[in-house]
BALUM-849255 format. One record per residue (C-alpha): x, y, z. Coordinates in steps of 0.05 Angstrom, whole numbers, plus 32768, in hexadecimal, padded with zeros to 4 digits. Example, Ala and Ser with C-alpha at 12.3 -4.5 7.8 and 13.67 -1.06 7.14 Angstrom:
2
80F67FA6809C;81117FEB808F;
END
This chain:
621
7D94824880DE;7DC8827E80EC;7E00826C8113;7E1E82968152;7E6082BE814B;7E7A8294817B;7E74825B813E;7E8C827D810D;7EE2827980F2;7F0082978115;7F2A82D180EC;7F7482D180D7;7F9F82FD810F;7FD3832780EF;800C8331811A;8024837F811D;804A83B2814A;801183C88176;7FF0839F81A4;7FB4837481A1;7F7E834781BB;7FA882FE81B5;7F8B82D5817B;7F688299818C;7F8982768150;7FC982548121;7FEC823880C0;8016827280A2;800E82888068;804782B08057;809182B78079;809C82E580B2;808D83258095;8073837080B9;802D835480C1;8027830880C0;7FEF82EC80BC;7FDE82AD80EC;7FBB827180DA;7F80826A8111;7FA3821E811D;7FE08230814F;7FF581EB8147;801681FF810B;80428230811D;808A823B811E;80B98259814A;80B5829A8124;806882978123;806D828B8175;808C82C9817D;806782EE8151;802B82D98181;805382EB81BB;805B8336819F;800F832B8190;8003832381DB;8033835F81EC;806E833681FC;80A3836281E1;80E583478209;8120833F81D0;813B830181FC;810482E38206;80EF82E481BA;813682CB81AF;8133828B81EB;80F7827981C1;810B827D8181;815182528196;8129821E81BB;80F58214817E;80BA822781A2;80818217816D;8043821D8178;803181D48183;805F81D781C3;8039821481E3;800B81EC81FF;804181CC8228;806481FF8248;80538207828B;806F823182C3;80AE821282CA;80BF82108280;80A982568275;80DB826882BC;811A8245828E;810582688251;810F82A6826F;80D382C78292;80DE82DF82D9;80A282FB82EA;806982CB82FF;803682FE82E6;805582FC829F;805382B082A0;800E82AE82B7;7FF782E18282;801582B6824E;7FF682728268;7FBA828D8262;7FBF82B38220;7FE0826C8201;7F9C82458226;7F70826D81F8;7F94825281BD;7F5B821281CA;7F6481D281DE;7F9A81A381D1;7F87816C8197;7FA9813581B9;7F6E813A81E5;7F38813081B3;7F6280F38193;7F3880B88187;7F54807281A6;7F43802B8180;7F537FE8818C;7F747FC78156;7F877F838156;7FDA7F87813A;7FE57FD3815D;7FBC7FCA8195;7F9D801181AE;7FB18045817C;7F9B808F817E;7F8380B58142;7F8380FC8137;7F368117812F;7F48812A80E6;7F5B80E380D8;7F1880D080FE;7EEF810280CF;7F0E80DC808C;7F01809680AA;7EB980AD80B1;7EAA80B4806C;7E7B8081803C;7EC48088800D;7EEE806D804A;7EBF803B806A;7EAD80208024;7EF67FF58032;7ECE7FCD8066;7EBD7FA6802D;7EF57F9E7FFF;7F1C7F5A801E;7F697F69802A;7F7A7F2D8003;7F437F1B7FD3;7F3C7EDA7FC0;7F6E7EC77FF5;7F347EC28024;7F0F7E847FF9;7F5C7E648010;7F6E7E80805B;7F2A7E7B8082;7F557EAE80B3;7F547EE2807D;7F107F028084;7F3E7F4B8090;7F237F8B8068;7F4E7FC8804B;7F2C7FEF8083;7F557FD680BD;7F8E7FD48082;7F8D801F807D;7F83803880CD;7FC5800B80D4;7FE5802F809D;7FD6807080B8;7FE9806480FC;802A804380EE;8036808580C2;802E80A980FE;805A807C8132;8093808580FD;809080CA80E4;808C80E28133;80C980B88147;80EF80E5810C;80CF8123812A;80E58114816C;812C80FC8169;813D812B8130;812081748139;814E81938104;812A816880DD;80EE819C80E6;80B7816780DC;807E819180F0;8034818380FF;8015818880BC;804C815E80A4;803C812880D6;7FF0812B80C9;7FF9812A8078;802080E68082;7FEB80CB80A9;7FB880DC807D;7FDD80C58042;7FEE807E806A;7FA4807C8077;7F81808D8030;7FBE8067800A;7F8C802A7FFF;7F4980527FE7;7F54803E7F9F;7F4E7FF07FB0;7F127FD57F88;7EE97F867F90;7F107F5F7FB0;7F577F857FB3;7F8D7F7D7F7B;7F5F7F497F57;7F3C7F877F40;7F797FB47F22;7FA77F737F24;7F827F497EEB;7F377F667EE6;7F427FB17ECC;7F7B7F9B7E9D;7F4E7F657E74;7F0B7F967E78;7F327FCF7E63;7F767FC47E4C;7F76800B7E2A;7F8E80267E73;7FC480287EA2;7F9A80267EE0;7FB080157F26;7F9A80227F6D;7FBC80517F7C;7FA6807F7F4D;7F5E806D7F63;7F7480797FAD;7F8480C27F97;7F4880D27F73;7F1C80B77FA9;7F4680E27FDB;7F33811E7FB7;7EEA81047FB3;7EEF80F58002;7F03813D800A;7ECF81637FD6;7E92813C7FEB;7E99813C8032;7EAD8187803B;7EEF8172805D;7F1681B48044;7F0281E2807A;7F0B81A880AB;7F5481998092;7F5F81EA809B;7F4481EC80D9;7F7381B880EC;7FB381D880CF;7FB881BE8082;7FC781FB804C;7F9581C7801C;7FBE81D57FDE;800881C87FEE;7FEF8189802E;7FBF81687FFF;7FF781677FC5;801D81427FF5;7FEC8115800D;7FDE80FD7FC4;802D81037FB3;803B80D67FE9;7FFE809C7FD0;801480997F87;805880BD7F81;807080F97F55;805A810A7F11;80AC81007F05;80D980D17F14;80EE80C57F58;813180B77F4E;814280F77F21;8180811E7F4B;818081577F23;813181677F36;810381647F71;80C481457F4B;809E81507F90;8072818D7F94;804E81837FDC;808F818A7FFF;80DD81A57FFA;8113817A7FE8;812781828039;80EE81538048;80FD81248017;80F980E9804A;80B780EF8056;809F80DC8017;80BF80918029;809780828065;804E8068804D;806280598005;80AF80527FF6;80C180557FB0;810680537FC2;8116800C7FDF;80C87FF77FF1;80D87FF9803F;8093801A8053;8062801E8087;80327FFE8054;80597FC28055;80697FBA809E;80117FB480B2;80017F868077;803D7F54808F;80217F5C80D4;7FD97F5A80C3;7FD97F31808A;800A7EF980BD;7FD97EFC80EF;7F9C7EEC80C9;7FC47EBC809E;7FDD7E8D80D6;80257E9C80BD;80647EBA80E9;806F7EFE80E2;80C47EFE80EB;80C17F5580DC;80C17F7E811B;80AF7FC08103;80AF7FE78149;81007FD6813D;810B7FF18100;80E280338118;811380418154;81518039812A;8132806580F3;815980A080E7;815D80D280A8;81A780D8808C;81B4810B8050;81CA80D88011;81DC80FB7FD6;81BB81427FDF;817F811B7FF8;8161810A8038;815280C28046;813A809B8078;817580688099;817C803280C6;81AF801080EB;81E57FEB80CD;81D47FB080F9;81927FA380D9;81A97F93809C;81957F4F80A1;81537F5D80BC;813B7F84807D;81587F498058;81227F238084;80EF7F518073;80EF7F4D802F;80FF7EFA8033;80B77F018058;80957F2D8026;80AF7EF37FF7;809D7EB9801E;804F7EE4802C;804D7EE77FE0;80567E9D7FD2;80357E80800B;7FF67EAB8007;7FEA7EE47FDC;7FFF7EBC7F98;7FE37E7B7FBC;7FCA7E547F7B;7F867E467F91;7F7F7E8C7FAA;7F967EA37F61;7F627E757F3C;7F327E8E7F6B;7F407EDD7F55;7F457EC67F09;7F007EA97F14;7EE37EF07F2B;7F057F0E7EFE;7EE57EE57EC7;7EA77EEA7EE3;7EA97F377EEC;7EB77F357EAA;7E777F1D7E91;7E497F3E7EBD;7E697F837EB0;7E447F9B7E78;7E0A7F867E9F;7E0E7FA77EE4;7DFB7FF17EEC;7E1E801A7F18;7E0880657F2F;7E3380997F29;7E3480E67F32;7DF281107F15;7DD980C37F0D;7E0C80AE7ED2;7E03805B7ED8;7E4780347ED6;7E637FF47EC7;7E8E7FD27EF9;7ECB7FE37EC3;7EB8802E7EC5;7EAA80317F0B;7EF180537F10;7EE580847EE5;7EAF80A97F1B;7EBA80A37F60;7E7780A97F77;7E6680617F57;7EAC80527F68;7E9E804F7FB2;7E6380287FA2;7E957FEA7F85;7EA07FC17FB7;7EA77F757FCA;7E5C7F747FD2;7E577F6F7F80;7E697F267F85;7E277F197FA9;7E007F497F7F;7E107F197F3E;7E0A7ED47F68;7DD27EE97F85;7DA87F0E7F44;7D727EF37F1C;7D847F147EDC;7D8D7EE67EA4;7DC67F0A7E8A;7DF47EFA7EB9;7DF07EB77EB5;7E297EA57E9F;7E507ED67EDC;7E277EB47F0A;7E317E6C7EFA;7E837E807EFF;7E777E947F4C;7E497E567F58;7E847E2D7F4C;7EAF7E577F7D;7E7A7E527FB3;7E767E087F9F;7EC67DFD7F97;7EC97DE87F53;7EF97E057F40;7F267E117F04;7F5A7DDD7F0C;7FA77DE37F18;7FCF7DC37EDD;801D7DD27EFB;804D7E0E7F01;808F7E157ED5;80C27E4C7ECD;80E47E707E98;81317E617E94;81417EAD7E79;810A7ECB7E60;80DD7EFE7E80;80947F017E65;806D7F3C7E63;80207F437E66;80147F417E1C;80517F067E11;801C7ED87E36;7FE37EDB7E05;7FF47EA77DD8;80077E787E12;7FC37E4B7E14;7FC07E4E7DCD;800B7E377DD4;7FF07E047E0F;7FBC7DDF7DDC;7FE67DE17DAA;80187DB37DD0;7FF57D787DCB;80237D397DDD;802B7D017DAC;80467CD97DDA;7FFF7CCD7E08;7FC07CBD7DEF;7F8F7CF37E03;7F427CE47E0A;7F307D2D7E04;7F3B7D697DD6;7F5C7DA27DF9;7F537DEF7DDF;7F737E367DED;7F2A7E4F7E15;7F3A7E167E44;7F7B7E327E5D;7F947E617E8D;7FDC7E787E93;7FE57EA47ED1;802A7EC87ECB;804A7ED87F0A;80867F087F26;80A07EFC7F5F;80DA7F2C7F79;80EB7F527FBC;80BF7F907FAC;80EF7FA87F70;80EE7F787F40;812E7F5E7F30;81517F907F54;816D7F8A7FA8;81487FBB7FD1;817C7FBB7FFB;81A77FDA7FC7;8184801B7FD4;817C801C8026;81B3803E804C;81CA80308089;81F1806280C8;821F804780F7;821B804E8146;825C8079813C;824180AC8111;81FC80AE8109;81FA80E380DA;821B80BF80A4;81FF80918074;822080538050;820D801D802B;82127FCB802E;821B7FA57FFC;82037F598000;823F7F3F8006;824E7F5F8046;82127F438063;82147EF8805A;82237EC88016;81E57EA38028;81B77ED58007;81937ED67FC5;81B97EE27F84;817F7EF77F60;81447F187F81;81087F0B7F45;80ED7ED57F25;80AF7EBD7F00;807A7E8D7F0D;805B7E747ECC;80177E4B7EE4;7FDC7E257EBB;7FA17E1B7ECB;7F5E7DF07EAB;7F1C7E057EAD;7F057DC07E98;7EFF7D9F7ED8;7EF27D577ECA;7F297D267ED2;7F3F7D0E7E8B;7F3D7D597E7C;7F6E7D6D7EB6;7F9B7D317E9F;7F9C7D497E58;7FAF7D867E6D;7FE37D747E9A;80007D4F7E59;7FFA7D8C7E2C;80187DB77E69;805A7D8B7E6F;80627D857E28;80647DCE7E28;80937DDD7E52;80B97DAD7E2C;80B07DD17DEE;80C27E127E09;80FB7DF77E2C;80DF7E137E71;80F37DF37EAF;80D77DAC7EC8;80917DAD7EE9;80A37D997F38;806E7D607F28;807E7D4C7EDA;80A27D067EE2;805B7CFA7F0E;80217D197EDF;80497D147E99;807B7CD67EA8;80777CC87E50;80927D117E46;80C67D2B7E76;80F47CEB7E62;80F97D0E7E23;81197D4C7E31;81637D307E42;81717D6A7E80;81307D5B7EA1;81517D157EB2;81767D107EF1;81697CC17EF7;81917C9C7ED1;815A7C627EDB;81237C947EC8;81207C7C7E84;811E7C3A7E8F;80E07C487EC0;80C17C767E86;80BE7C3D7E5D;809A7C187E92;806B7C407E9E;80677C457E57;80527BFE7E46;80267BFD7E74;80057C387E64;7FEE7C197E25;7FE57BD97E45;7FAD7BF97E71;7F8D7C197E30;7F8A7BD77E0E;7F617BC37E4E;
END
């Protein structure tokens, strides 16, 4: 079927001396020059490109060009001016004003009326622009209506039944609400439209990577199936961006809607997982999608500078309210005092010195959000579990991929076709499978429906030391090795029936203040940025901002087993000379008298022995 020439793109109007039919178009593609050429997309234009257009149209008036070129006329205001405006811009005559009102009505209709509204539950009614629309109504995007937001969390917080879906139209509208505040109370700034859509779209596709059941999946299950790679989410988020794009045909949309696809989808993928250099190099911009000048934006959906993002600010939200736990993080604050500051030949985005202590908050919730829920014990044994159980069925489950290439759930990410096809929904697909093989995968997630689960032997802490992934190998080995000789144990503990889940906790930047690198303006002069240390702000803040959570866990589940290795657990910590178990004078009351600064009774001994005698006495029984 042949379509009309009324359908087809419009063509590319070159702007000249003589005069010519108006085009019914705007992105430019080269700097003013004798005959620029005009994207069909007037949003896009800039001042210059506005009165290029209006020498298009035979508006040849010197002044006039001038008034509009001083005022910064672009081409996503011309569908504002009105009468009025056009009267204090210059024009006298009301037939020249009329003739231009109608030539700038032919341009099309105005986006903001084909924005889409929806109802979301933390931002109430949020508008989307129809580009965002088009990505969200993809299989790749609306495969994160099942992916959980917190993975096992949900097994744990009955309230946490949230997706990466309503994650990611957060994201992207929060994007939005900031990036337009910038572009509003700072125009020399000159945040223009395609910027403000490529930050959306990057706040909205930041989470496409996310496989089964969230960071379980490149947190602990792609680092035991393949430990070959460094593989993480975000990478996956940009690869399945450029599969979103390709398979859909969204080029010639994102054209039609202003992007120059090169340069704006560099950016988009720049701004998910950072710059092939380092961030923090002075002496060169490692960004290609935009200039040094616009340095800022790359801090607004993922900031690799101090972790203050719009990421962060609709997980505390969302995550709070399906948690049951206070957010104390007032995001719509921090946007109005946002401002960009220049900070050693860089732009960066500021706030006001007087909220200080409310980023200090923020990242003391982030904290508090990591220990109360997303590293909630049970929530963790639950994601080891999967993991173990993915595991085992992975060489078993088939996965179709491009020109019908079948996958594992390990390669999955190596094809984004059978990538988008990884979901939550494998959990069922083993439980519920007849297929002998996975067996063993299956009788791992029968205990999770069941709650049997692996049990939780204590949590301890290094004094010093800071283990790294391969450090903790030897640590159940280590854990059977440590059997007491104090306590008589009834049952023979080995390394297979250990888990040791290593933990860091920290304020986004390890063991580094994030504070350290925000800066702040002052009411007085907004234009200059400082810094505060944390000793300006109050001596009742942390003096270290890391630590790390050494826990154990049993996958014996039977009561002399869990008491054994609550024994060997202790002892180990004793051994290693890490710090008391909150519970060891209670679970191990033989072994804790025997390390001299675990004792802060100076009866404790005494009641040791007690406990002691009879110990044995109830053995001889």
């Amino acid at each position: 079927m042949q379509s009309s020439d009324s359908e087809k793109p419009p063509k590319r109007a070159r702007c000249d001396s003589s005069p010519r039919t108006p085009p019914n178009t705007p992105i430019v593609e080269a700097k003013m020059s004798p005959r620029l050429e005009l994207h069909p997309n007037h949003k896009t234009w800039d001042p210059e490109q506005v009165c290029c257009y209006l020498q298009h149209c035979g508006f040849r008036d010197s002044g006039l060009l001038q008034r509009f070129r001083e005022n910064k006329i672009t081409g996503s205001l011309l569908p504002f001016l009105d009468d009025s405006l056009l009267e204090n811009l210059g024009m006298s005559s009301l037939g020249e004003r009329r003739k231009l009102i109608s030539y700038i009505q032919q341009l099309g209709p105005r986006h903001v009326d084909a924005m889409k509204v929806i109802n979301d539950p933390i931002h109430g009614h949020i508008e989307l622009h129809p580009l965002l629309i088009r990505i969200i109504d993809t299989p790749q995007f609306q495969r994160l209506r099942y992916i959980k937001q917190l993975g096992g969390g949900y097994y744990v917080f009955p309230g946490a039944s949230h997706n990466r879906f309503e994650h990611s139209l957060g994201v992207g509208y929060l994007a939005g609400c900031l990036v337009r505040e910038l572009r509003e109370k700072q125009p020399e700034l000159q945040i223009n439209e395609r910027d403000e859509l490529c930050v959306q779209i990057a706040g909205l596709c930041h989470d496409l990577g996310h496989g089964p059941f969230s960071h379980m999946f490149d947190g602990r299950f792609i680092p035991l199936a393949r430990p070959g790679i460094n593989w993480k989410h975000e990478l996956g988020s940009v690869k399945m961006f450029d599969h979103l794009v390709d398979s859909n045909g969204l080029k010639d949309v994102m054209e039609h809607y202003g992007l120059v696809l090169k340069e704006d989808i560099c950016f988009i993928k720049e701004q998910i997982e950072g710059p092939h250099g380092s961030p923090d190099s002075k002496s060169k911009w490692p960004y290609q999608g935009r200039p040094k000048e616009k340095s800022f934006l790359y801090e607004i959906v993922a900031n690799k500078r101090n972790g203050i993002d719009v990421d962060k600010w609709d997980y505390f939200a969302r995550d709070c309210h399906h948690l049951g736990i206070q957010n104390n993080f007032d995001y719509k604050r921090f946007i109005k005092f946002a401002r960009v500051c220049e900070v050693e030949n860089r732009k960066h985005i500021c706030t006001r010195e007087k909220e200080v202590g409310n980023l200090y908050d923020m990242f003391h919730t982030r904290n508090c959000l990591h220990r109360r829920a997303y590293q909630h014990k049970v929530g963790n044994i639950i994601d080891t579990m999967i993991t173990d159980a993915f595991l085992k069925a992975d060489n078993y489950i088939e996965i179709l991929g491009t020109n019908g290439v079948k996958y594992h759930i390990s390669t999955a990410i190596d094809d984004m076709e059978a990538f988008t096809k990884l979901t939550d929904n494998i959990f069922l697909e083993i439980l519920y499978s007849t297929d002998t093989r996975l067996d063993a995968a299956r009788d791992i997630l029968k205990k999770i429906e069941s709650r049997n689960l692996y049990k939780y032997v204590g949590e301890t802490q290094s004094r010093e030391e800071k283990f790294q992934r391969e450090d903790c190998k030897n640590f159940p080995q280590e854990l059977a090795d440590a059997k007491p000789e104090e306590v008589y144990l009834e049952i023979e503990l080995k390394a297979e029936d250990f888990i040791v889940d290593v933990i860091n906790m920290d304020y986004g930047m390890e063991d580094k203040n994030p504070i350290d690198h925000v800066r702040f303006y002052c009411k007085t002069d907004p234009n200059k940025a400082i810094m505060i240390t944390k000793e300006q702000v109050s001596r009742l803040l942390p003096e270290r901002f890391a630590e790390q959570l050494i826990r154990v866990y049993c996958k014996k589940t039977d009561k002399k087993s869990l008491y054994a290795a609550q024994q060997h657990f202790v002892n180990w910590c004793k051994i290693r000379d890490f710090t008391k178990p909150q519970d060891g004078d209670v679970v191990a009351p033989l072994i804790t008298p025997l390390k001299g600064e675990w004792n802060h009774n100076p009866d404790f001994r005494r009641e040791a022995s007690k406990s002691r005698v009879q110990l044995f006495k109830n053995k001889d029984v």
